[in-house]
DRENDO-1510 file (C-alpha; in Angstrom, 1 decimal, always signed):
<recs>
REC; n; res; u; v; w
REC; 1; UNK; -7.9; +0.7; +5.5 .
REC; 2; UNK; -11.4; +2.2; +5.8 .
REC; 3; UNK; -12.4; +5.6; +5.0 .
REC; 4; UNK; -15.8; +7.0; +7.1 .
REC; 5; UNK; -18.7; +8.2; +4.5 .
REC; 6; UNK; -18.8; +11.1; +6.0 .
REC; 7; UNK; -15.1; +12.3; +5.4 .
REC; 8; UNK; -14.7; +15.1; +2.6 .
REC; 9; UNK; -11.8; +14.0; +0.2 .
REC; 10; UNK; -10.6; +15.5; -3.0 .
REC; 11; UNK; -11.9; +13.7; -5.8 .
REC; 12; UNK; -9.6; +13.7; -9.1 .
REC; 13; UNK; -11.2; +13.5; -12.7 .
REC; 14; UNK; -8.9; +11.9; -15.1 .
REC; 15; UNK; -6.1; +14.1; -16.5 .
REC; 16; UNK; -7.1; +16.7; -13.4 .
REC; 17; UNK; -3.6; +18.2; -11.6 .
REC; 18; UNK; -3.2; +16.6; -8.0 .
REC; 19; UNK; -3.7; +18.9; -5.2 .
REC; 20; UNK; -1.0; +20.5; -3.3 .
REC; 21; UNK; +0.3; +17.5; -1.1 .
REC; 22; UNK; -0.1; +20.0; +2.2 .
REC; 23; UNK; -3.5; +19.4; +2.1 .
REC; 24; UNK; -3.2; +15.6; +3.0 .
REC; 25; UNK; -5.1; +14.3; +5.5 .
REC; 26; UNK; -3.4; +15.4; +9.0 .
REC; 27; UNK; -2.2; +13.4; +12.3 .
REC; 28; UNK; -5.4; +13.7; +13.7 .
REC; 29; UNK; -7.6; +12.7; +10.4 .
REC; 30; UNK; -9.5; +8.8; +10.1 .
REC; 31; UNK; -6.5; +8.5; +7.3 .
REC; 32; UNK; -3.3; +10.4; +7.7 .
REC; 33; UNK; -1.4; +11.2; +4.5 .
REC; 34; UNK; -4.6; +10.7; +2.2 .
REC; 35; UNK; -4.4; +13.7; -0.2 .
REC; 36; UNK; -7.4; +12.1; -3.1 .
REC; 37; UNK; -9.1; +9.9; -4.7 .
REC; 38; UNK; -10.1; +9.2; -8.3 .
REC; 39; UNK; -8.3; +9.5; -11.5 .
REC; 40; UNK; -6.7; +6.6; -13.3 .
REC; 41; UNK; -3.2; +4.2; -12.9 .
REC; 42; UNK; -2.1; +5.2; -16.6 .
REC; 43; UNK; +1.9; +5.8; -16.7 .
REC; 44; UNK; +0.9; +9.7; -17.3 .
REC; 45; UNK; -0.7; +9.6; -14.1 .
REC; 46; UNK; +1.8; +7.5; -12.0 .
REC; 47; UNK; +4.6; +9.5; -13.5 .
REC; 48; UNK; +3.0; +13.1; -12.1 .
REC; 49; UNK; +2.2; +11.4; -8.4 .
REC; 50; UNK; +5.7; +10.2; -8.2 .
REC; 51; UNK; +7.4; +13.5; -9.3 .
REC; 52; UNK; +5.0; +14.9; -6.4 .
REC; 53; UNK; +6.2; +12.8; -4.0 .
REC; 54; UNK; +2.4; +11.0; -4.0 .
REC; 55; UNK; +1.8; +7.6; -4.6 .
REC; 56; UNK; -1.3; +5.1; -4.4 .
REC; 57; UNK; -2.7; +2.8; -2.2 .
REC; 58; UNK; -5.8; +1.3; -1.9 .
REC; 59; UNK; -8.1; -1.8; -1.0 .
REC; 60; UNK; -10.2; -4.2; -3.5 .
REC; 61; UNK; -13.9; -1.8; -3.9 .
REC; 62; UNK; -12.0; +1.3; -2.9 .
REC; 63; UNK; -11.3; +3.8; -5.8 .
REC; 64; UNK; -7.9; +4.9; -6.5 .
REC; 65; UNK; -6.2; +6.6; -3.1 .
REC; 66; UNK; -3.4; +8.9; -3.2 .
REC; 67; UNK; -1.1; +9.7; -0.1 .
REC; 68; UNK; +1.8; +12.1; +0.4 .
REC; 69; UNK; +2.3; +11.0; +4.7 .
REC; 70; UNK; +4.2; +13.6; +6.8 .
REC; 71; UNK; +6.5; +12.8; +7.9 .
REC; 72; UNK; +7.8; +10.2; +5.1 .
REC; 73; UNK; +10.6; +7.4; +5.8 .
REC; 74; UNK; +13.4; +7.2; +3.7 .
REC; 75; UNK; +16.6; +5.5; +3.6 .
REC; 76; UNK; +19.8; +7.3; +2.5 .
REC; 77; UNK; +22.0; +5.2; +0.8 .
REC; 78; UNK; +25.4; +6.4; +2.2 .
REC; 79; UNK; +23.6; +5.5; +6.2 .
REC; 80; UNK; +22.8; +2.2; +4.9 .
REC; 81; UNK; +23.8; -0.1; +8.1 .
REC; 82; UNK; +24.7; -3.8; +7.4 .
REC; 83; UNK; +24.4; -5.6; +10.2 .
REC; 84; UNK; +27.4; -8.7; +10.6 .
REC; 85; UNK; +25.1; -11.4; +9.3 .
REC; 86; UNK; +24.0; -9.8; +6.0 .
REC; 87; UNK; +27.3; -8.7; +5.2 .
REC; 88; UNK; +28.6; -12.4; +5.7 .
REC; 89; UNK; +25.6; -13.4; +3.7 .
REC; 90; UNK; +26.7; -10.9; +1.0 .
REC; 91; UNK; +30.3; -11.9; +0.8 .
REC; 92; UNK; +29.2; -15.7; +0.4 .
REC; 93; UNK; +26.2; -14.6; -2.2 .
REC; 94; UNK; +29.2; -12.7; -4.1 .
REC; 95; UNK; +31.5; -15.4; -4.0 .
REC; 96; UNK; +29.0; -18.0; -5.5 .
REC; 97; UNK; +29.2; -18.6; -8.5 .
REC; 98; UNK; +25.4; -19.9; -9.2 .
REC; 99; UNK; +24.3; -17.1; -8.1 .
REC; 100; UNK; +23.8; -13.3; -9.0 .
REC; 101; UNK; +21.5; -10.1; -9.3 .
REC; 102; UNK; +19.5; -9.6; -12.1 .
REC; 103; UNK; +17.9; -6.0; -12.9 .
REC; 104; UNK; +14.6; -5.8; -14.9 .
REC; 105; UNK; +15.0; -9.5; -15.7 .
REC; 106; UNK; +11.8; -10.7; -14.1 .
REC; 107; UNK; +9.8; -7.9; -13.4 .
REC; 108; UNK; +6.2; -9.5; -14.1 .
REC; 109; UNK; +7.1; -12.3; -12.0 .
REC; 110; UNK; +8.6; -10.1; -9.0 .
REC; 111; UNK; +5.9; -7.9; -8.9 .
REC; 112; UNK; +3.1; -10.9; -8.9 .
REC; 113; UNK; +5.1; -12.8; -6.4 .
REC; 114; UNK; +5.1; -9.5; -4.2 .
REC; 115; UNK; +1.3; -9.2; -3.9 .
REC; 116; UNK; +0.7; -12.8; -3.2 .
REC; 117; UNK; +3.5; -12.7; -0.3 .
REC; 118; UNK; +2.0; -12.8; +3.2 .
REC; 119; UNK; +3.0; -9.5; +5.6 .
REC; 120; UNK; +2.7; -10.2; +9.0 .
REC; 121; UNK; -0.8; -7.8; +10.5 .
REC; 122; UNK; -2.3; -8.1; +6.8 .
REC; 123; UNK; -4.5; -10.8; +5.6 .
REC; 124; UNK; -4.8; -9.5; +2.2 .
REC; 125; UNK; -2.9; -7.7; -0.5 .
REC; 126; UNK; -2.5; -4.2; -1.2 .
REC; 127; UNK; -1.2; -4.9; -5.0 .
REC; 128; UNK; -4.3; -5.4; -6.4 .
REC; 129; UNK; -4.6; -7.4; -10.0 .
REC; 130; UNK; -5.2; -3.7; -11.5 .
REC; 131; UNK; -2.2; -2.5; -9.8 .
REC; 132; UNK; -0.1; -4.7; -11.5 .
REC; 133; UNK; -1.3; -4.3; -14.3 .
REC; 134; UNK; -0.5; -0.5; -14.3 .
REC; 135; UNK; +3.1; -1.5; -13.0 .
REC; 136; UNK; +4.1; -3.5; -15.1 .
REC; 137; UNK; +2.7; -1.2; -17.9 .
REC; 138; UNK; +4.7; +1.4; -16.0 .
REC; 139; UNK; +7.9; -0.8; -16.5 .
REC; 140; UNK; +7.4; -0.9; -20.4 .
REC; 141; UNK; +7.4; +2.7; -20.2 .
REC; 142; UNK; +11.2; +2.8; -18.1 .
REC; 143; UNK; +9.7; +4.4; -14.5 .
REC; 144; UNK; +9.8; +0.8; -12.9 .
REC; 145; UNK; +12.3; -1.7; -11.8 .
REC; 146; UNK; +12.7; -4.7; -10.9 .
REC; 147; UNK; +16.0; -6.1; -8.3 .
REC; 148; UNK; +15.9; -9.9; -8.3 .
REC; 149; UNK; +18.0; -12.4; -5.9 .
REC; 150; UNK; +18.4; -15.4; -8.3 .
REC; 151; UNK; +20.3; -18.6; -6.9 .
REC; 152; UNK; +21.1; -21.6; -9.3 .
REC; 153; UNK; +19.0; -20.1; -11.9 .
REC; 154; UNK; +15.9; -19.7; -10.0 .
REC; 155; UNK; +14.8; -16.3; -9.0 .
REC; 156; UNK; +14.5; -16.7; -4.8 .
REC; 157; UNK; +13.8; -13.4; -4.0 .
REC; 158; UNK; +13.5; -9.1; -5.3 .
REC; 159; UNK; +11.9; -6.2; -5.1 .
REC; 160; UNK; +10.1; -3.4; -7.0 .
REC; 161; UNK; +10.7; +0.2; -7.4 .
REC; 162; UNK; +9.9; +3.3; -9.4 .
REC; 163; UNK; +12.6; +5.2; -10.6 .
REC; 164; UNK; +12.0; +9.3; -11.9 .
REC; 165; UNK; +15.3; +10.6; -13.0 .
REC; 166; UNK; +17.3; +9.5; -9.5 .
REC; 167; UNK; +14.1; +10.0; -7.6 .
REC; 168; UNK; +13.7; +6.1; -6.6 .
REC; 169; UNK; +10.7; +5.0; -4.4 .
REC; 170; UNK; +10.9; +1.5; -2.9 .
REC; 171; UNK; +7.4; -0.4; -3.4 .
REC; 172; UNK; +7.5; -3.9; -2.2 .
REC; 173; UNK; +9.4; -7.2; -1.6 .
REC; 174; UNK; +9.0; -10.6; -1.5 .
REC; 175; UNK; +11.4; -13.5; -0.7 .
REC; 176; UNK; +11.5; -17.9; -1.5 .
REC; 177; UNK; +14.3; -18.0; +0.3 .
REC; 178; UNK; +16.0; -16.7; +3.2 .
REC; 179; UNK; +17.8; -13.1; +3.1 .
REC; 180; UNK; +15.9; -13.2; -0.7 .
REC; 181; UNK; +14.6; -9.9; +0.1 .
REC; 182; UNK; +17.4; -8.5; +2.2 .
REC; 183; UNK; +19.9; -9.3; -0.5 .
REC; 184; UNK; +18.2; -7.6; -3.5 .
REC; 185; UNK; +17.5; -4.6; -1.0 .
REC; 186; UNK; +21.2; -4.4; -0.7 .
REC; 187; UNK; +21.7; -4.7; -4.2 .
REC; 188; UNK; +19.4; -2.1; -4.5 .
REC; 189; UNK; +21.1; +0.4; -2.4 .
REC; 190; UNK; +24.5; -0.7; -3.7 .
REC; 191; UNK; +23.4; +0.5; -6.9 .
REC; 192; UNK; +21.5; +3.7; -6.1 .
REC; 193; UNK; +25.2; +4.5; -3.9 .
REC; 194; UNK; +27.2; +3.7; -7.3 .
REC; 195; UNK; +24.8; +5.8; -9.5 .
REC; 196; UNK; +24.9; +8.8; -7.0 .
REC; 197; UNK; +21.2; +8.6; -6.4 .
REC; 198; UNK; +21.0; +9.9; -2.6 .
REC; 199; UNK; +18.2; +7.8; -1.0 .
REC; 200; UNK; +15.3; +5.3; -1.5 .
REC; 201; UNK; +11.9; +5.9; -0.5 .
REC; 202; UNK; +10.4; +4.1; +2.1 .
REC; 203; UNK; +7.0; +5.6; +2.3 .
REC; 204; UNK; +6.3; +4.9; +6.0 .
REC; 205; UNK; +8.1; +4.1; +9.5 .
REC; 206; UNK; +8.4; +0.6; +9.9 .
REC; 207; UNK; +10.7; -0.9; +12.6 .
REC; 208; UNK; +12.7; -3.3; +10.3 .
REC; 209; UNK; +13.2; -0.3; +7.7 .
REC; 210; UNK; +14.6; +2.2; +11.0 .
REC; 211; UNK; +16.6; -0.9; +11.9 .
REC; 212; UNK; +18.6; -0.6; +8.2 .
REC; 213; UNK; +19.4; +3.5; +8.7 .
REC; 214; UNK; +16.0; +4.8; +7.3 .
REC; 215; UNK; +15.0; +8.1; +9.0 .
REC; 216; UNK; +11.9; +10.2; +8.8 .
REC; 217; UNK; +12.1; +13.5; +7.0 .
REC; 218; UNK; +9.6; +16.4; +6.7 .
REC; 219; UNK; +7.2; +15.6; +3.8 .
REC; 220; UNK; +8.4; +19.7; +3.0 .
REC; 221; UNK; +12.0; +18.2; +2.4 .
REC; 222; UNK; +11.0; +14.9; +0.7 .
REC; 223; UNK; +8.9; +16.3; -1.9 .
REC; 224; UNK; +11.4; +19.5; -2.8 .
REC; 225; UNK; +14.3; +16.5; -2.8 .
REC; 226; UNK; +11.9; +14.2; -5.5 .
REC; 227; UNK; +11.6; +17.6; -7.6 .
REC; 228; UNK; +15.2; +18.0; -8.0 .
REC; 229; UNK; +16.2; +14.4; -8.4 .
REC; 230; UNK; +13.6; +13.9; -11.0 .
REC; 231; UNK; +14.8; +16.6; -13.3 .
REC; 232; UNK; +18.2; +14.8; -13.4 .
REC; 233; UNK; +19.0; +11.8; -16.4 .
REC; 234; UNK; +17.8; +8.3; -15.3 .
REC; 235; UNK; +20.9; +6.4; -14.0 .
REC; 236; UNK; +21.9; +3.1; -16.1 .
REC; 237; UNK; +19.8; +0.6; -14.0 .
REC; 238; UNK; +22.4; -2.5; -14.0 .
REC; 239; UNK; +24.3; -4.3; -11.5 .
REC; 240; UNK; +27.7; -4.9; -11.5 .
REC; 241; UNK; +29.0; -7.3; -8.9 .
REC; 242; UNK; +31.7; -4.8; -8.3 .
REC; 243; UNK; +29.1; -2.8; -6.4 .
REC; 244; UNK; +29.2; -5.6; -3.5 .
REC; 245; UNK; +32.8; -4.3; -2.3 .
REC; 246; UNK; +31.7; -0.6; -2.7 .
REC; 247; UNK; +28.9; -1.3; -0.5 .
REC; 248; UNK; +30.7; -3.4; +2.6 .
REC; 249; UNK; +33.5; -0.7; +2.2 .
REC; 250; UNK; +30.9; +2.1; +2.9 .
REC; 251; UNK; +29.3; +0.1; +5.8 .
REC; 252; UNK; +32.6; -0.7; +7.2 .
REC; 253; UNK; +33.8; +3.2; +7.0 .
REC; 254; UNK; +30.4; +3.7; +8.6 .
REC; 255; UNK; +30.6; +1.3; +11.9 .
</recs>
């Protein structure tokens, strides 16, 4: 991610409001979607950039970035599609006793094992050690969570998440073993469909995420949607395996 010297960009002081998010960056920018830089990762902070539908991103001897992308991905829960093998993975991960899904359990170690996953184009992290820091931080505070795949009592795979009210932003995933990931992403939207949260955040288009039912939506849409949903009570973030048969009954309704 590189940003030319010469490109004019909003610079936030500490405690300063965020700018409107329609003057991110544009198509045709060096960095669509940027909106600032500056400010802090305090939970204060975080906690405004989320409600705004803005989040950071950043490289090691950057500042802090902000982005709000147009169009922005996101996956509605109830278009969820589970392909054939995953729901047979499901079923058997269900039906095993040794293993289960943990919420919140883990969170440190999730988030850690995250930024020191390989992604394939990427030869470094984007989850600096400040970053973490700041999430896990954010955790204590009740706006992040963490979904974890554990199998014989070892934790194999998860994912992190902010949550404001039911406005939930996917952040990252990792995985030790195979489907790891794709389990606790399922567990993830089996519990977001049981607490009537509407979708997940994606952030941006990816193939994999369009190949689950995520769609892009106008970055108008998104943001007015995270200002509603954040204004509602914070759902009651546990899972209940009862949530697995919700889930392949949906999908199956939905084939």
């Amino acid at each position: 991610m590189t940003i030319k010297k010469d490109s004019v960009l909003a610079w936030l002081e500490p405690g300063q409001a965020f700018p409107a998010v329609s003057q991110a960056w544009g198509a045709d920018s060096p960095a669509p979607g940027l909106l600032c830089a500056g400010s802090d990762l305090r939970p204060p902070t975080l906690r405004s950039a989320y409600s705004q539908g803005i989040f950071p991103w950043y490289s090691a001897g950057q500042p802090v970035l902000w982005w709000s992308p147009e169009p922005r991905m996101v996956l509605r829960v109830n278009e969820f599609r589970l392909h054939p093998s995953l729901k047979k993975t499901l079923k058997q991960f269900a039906n095993t006793a040794s293993c289960e899904i943990r919420v919140d359990s883990a969170f440190e170690e999730v988030i850690r094992s995250c930024s020191s996953s390989p992604r394939d184009g990427q030869a470094g992290t984007w989850i600096l050690p400040e970053m973490i820091d700041a999430y896990i931080e954010f955790h204590r505070a009740g706006f992040a969570h963490s979904i974890e795949t554990w199998a014989n009592g070892q934790l194999v795979g998860g994912l992190y998440c902010v949550a404001i009210g039911q406005a939930v932003f996917g952040e990252s995933m990792f995985h030790r073993a195979t489907d790891g990931s794709k389990i606790a992403l399922a567990a993830l939207v089996a519990l977001c469909r049981h607490q009537c949260i509407p979708l997940i955040d994606c952030q941006q288009n990816t193939r994999h995420l369009a190949s689950l039912g995520a769609q892009e939506i106008s970055r108008t849409v998104f943001v007015e949607g995270v200002q509603r949903l954040a204004r509602h009570a914070s759902p009651h973030w546990k899972f209940d395996p009862v949530y697995w048969n919700q889930l392949v009954a949906l999908t199956s309704a939905n084939a």
